[in-house]
C-alpha positions as a Python dict, from the first residue, in 0.01 Angstrom:
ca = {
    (1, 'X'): (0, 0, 0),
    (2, 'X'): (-203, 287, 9),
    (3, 'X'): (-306, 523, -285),
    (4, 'X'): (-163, 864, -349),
    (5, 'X'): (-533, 987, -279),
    (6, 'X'): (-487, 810, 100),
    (7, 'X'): (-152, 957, 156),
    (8, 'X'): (-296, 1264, 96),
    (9, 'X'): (-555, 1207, 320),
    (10, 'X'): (-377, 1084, 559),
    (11, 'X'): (-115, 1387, 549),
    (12, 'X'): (-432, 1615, 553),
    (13, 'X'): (-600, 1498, 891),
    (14, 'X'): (-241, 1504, 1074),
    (15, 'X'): (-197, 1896, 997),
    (16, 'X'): (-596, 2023, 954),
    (17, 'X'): (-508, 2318, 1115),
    (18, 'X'): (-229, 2433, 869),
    (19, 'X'): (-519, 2482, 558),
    (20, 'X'): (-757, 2728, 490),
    (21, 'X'): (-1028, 2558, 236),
    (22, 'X'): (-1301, 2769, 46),
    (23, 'X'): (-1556, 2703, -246),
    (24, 'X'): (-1515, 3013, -519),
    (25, 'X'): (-1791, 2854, -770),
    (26, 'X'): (-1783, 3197, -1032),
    (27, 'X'): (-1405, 3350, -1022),
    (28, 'X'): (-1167, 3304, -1337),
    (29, 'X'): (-832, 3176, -1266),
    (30, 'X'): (-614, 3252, -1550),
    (31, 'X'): (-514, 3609, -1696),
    (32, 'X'): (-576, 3532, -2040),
    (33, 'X'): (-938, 3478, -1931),
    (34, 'X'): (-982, 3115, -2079),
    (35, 'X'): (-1383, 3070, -2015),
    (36, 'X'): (-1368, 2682, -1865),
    (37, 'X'): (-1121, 2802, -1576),
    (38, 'X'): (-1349, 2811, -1315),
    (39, 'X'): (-1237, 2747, -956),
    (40, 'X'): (-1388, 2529, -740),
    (41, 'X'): (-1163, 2516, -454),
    (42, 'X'): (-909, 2768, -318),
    (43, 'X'): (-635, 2685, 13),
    (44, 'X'): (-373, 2874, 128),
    (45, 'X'): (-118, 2686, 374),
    (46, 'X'): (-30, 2851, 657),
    (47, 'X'): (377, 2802, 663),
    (48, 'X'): (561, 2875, 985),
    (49, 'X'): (881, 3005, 714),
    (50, 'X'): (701, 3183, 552),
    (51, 'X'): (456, 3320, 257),
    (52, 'X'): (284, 3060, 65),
    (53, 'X'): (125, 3135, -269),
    (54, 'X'): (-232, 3105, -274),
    (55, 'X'): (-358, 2785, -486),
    (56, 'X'): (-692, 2699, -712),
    (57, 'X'): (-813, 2394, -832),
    (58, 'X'): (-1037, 2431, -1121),
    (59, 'X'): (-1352, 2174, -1135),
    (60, 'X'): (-1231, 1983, -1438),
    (61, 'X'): (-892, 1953, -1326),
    (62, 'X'): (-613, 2221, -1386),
    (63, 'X'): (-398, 2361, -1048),
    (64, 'X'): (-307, 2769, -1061),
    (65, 'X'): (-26, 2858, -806),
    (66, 'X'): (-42, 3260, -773),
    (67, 'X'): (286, 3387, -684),
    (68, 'X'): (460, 3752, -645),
    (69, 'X'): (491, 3964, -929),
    (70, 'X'): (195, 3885, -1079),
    (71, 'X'): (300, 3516, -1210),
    (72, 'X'): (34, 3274, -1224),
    (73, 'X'): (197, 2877, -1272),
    (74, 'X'): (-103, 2612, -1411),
    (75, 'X'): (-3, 2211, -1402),
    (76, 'X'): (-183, 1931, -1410),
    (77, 'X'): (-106, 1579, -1235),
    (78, 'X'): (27, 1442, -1584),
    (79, 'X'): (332, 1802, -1566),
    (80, 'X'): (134, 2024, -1853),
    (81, 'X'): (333, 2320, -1693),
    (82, 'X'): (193, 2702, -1786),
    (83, 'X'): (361, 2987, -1666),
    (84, 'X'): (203, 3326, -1691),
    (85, 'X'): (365, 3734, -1678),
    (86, 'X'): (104, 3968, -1612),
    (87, 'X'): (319, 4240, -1634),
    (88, 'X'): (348, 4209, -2001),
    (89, 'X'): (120, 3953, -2098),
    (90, 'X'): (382, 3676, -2187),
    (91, 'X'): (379, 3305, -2109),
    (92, 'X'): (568, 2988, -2143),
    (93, 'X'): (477, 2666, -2151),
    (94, 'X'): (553, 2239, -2168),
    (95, 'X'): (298, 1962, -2256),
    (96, 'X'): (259, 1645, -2084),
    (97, 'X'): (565, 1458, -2235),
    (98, 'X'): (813, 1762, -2302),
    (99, 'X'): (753, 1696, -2699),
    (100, 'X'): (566, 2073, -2730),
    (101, 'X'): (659, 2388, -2663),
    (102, 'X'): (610, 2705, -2680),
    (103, 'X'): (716, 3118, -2575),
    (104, 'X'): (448, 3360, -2657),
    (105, 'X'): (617, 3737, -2573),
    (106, 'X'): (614, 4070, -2684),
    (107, 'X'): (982, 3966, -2817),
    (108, 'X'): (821, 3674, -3079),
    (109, 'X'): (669, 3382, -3082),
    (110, 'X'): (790, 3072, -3059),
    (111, 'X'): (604, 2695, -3125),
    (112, 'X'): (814, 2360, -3070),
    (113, 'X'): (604, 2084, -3174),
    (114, 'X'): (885, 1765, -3159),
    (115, 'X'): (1183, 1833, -3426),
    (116, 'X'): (1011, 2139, -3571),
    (117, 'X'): (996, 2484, -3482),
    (118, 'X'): (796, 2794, -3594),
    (119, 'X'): (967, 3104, -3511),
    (120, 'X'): (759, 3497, -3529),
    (121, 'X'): (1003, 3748, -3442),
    (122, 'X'): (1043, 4096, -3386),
    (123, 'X'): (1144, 4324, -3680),
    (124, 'X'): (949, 4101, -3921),
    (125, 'X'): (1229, 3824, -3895),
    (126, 'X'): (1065, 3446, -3962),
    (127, 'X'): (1246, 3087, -3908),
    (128, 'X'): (1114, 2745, -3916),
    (129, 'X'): (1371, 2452, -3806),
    (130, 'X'): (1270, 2131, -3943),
    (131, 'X'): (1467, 1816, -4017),
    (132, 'X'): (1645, 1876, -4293),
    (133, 'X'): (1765, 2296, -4205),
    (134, 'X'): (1662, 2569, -4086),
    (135, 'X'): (1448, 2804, -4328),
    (136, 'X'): (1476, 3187, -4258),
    (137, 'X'): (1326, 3482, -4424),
    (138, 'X'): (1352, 3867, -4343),
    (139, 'X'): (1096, 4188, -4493),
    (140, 'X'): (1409, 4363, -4606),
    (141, 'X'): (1514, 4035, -4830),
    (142, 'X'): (1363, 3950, -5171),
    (143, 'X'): (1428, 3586, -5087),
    (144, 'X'): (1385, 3338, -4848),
    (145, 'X'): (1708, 3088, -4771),
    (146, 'X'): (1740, 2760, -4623),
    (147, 'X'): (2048, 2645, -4427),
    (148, 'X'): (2124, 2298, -4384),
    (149, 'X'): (2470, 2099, -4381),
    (150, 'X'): (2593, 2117, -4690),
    (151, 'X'): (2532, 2462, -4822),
    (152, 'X'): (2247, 2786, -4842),
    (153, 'X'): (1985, 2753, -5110),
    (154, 'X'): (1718, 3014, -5200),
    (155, 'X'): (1357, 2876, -5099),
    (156, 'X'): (1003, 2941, -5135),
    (157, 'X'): (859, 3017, -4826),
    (158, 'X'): (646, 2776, -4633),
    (159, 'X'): (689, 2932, -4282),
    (160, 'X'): (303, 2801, -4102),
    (161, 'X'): (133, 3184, -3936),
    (162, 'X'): (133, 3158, -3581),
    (163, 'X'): (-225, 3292, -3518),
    (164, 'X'): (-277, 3223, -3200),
    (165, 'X'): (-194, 3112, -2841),
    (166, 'X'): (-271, 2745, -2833),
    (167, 'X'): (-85, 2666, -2500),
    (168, 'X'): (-446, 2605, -2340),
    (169, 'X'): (-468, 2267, -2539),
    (170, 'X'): (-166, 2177, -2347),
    (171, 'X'): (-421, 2154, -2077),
    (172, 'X'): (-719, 2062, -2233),
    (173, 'X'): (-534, 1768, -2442),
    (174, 'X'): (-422, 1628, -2095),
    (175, 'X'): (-551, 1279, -2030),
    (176, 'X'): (-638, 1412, -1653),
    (177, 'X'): (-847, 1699, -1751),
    (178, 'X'): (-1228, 1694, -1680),
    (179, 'X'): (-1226, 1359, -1555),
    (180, 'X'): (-1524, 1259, -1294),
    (181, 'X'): (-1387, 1368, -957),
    (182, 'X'): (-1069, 1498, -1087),
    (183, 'X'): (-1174, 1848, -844),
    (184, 'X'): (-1115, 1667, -578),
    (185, 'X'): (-829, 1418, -626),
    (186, 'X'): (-622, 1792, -736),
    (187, 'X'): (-729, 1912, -405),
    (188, 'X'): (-581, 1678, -192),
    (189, 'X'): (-314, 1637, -386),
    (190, 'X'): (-265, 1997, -378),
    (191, 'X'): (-317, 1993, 14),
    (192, 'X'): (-37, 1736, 17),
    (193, 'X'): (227, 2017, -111),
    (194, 'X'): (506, 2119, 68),
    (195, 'X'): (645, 2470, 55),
    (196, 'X'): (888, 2696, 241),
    (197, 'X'): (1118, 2986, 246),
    (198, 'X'): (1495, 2927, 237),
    (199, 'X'): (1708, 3140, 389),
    (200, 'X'): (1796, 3347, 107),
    (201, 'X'): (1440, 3471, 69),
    (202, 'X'): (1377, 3225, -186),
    (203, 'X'): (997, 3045, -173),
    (204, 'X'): (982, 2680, -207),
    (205, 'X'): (694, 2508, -328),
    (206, 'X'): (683, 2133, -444),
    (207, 'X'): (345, 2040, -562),
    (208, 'X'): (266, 1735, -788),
    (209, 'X'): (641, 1614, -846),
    (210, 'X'): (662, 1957, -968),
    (211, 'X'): (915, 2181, -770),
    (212, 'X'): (878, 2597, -830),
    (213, 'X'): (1113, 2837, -711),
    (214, 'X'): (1048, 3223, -692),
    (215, 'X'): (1338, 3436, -561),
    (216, 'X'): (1264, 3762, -399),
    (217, 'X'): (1352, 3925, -757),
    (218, 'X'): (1078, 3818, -877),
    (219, 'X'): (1274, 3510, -1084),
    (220, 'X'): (1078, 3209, -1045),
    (221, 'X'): (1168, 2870, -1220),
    (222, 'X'): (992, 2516, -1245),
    (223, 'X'): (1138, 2182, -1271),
    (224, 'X'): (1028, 1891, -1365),
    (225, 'X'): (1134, 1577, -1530),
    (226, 'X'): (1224, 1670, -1848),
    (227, 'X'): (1160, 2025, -1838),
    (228, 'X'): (1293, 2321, -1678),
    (229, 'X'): (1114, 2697, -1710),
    (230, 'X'): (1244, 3050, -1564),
    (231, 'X'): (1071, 3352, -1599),
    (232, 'X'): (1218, 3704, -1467),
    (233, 'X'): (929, 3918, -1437),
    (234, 'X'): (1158, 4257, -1415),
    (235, 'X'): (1382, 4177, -1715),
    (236, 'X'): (1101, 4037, -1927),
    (237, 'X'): (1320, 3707, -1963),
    (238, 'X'): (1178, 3360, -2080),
    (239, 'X'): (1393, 3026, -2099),
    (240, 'X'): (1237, 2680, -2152),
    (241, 'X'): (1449, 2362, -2205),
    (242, 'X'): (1338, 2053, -2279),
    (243, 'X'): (1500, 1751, -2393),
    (244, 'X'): (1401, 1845, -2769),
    (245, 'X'): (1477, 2238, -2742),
    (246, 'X'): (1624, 2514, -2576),
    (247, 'X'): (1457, 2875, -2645),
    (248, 'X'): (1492, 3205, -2466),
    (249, 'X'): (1360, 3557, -2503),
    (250, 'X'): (1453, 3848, -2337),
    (251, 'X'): (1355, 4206, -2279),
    (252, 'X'): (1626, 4361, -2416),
    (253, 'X'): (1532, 4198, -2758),
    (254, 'X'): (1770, 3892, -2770),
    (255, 'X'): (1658, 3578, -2894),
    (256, 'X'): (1825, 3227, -2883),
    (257, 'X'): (1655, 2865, -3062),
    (258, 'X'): (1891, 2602, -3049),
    (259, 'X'): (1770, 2275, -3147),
    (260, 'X'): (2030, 1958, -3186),
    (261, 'X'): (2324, 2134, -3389),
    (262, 'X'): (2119, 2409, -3520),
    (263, 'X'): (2070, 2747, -3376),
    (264, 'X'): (1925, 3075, -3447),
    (265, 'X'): (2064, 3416, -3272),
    (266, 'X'): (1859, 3746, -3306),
    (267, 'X'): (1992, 4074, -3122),
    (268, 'X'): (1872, 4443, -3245),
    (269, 'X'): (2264, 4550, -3327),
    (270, 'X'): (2381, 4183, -3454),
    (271, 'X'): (2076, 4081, -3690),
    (272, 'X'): (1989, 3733, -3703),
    (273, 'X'): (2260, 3473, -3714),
    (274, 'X'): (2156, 3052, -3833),
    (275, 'X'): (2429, 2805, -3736),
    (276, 'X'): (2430, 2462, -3801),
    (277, 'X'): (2780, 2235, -3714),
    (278, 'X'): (2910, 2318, -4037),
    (279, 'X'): (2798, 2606, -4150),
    (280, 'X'): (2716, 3017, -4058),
    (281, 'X'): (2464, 3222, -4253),
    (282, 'X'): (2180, 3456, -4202),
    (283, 'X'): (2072, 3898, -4194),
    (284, 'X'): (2282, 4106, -4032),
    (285, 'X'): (2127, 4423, -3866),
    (286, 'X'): (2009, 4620, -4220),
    (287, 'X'): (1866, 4295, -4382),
    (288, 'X'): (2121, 4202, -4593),
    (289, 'X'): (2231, 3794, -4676),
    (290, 'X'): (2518, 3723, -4448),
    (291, 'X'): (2666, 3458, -4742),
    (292, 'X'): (2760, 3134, -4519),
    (293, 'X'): (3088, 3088, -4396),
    (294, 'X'): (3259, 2810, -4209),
    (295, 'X'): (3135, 2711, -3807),
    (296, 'X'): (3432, 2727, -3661),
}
């Protein structure tokens, strides 16, 4: 049976005339200006349906699709998905086994790491979700709360700072990256993708197991096993689910965390609302302790 390298190949030699190939040894490939993206190899396929996105493999491993609207999508062969807005500087992204996450936007920021989640929002509103509640704080409130299933408690805060961007190690943690040859191997792999326009306008591209859509809005959204990412680059929207969360940002300064039975709810007019099955608490839109009442 041959290898996914040989099918590759193979696919490659039937259709030689449908990729451009080019060596680009010094340009950076990401917009956050990460300084071991280097590409090494750049293609565009020529599609009879139309536009393709123009794709670069970086030497130790990581692909960048570069689509419309300035939105840059980085994988590698083990589905660490990155998605990057230019227009604003946002970005989403899903580590190899769906079991980290993170939304990085103008909005907040958001880090999933398994059944906890850190939570940097807008307005100077905080929440962490970990097993046993949800812990929530605001500037305007003396106190810090927790809600969990039985009742609200005052708290002393242990919310972790959310410093920095650390979707790169995503990449860097992957088992593929920097392996000998791994240049290469993404090339033909990335050769071996498929992509066309449907008949809406929509662009198709299915690279790596990995399929990305991009509507002519602008919208674009990856799927993948586990894992499913949209990005709208005019309304400043961000939505990643994964089997351990669902989170969402939005330009018009909504936020929504749900995770198992627990949720969180921010809007500029509504405050912040916590939920759990049981149980409704949180800051309305001045600051002030909405005392919990029943979920029903």
């Amino acid at each position: 049976m041959p290898t996914c390298v040989e099918e590759s190949a193979n696919m490659l030699s039937q259709s030689t005339e449908a990729y451009e190939t080019t060596a680009l040894p010094t340009m950076q490939t990401t917009a956050l200006n990460q300084p071991s993206h280097f590409p090494l190899y750049t293609y565009t396929l020529r599609s009879p349906t139309g536009p393709v996105p123009t794709v670069y493999i970086t030497q130790s491993g990581i692909i960048s699709a570069y689509f419309h609207w300035n939105i840059v999508v980085e994988l590698t062969l083990d589905k660490v998905i990155r998605i990057i807005n230019n227009n604003n500087g946002s970005l989403c992204a899903v580590n190899r086994n769906a079991q980290c996450s993170l939304i990085w936007h103008p909005v907040g920021k958001i880090v999933q790491d398994r059944v906890r989640i850190e939570a940097e929002l807008y307005a100077n509103h905080r929440a962490r979700f970990f097993p046993e509640g949800v812990q929530f704080f605001h500037s305007a409130s003396e106190n810090t709360y927790v809600l969990d299933d039985k009742n609200l408690r005052i708290t002393p805060p242990t919310f972790k700072k959310i410093c920095r961007d650390n979707s790169v190690d995503y990449l860097y943690l992957s088992p593929w990256y920097g392996r000998k040859g791994q240049a290469e191997y993404c090339l033909n792999v990335a050769q071996a993708a498929r992509s066309f326009s449907r008949i809406d306008g929509t662009l198709e591209l299915n690279i790596a197991g990995i399929k990305i859509l991009q509507k002519t809005s602008g919208d674009i959204s990856v799927v993948s096993k586990k894992r499913k990412m949209i990005v709208s680059p005019a309304h400043n929207y961000m939505h990643v689910w994964t089997p351990f969360v669902s989170m969402c940002v939005d330009g018009n300064w909504t936020v929504d965390i749900e995770r198992g039975e627990r949720s969180l709810h921010l809007t500029p007019h509504g405050g912040m609302e916590i939920s759990n099955e049981r149980l409704v608490s949180g800051f309305d839109r001045h600051g002030a302790l909405i005392l919990p009442f029943p979920n029903e």
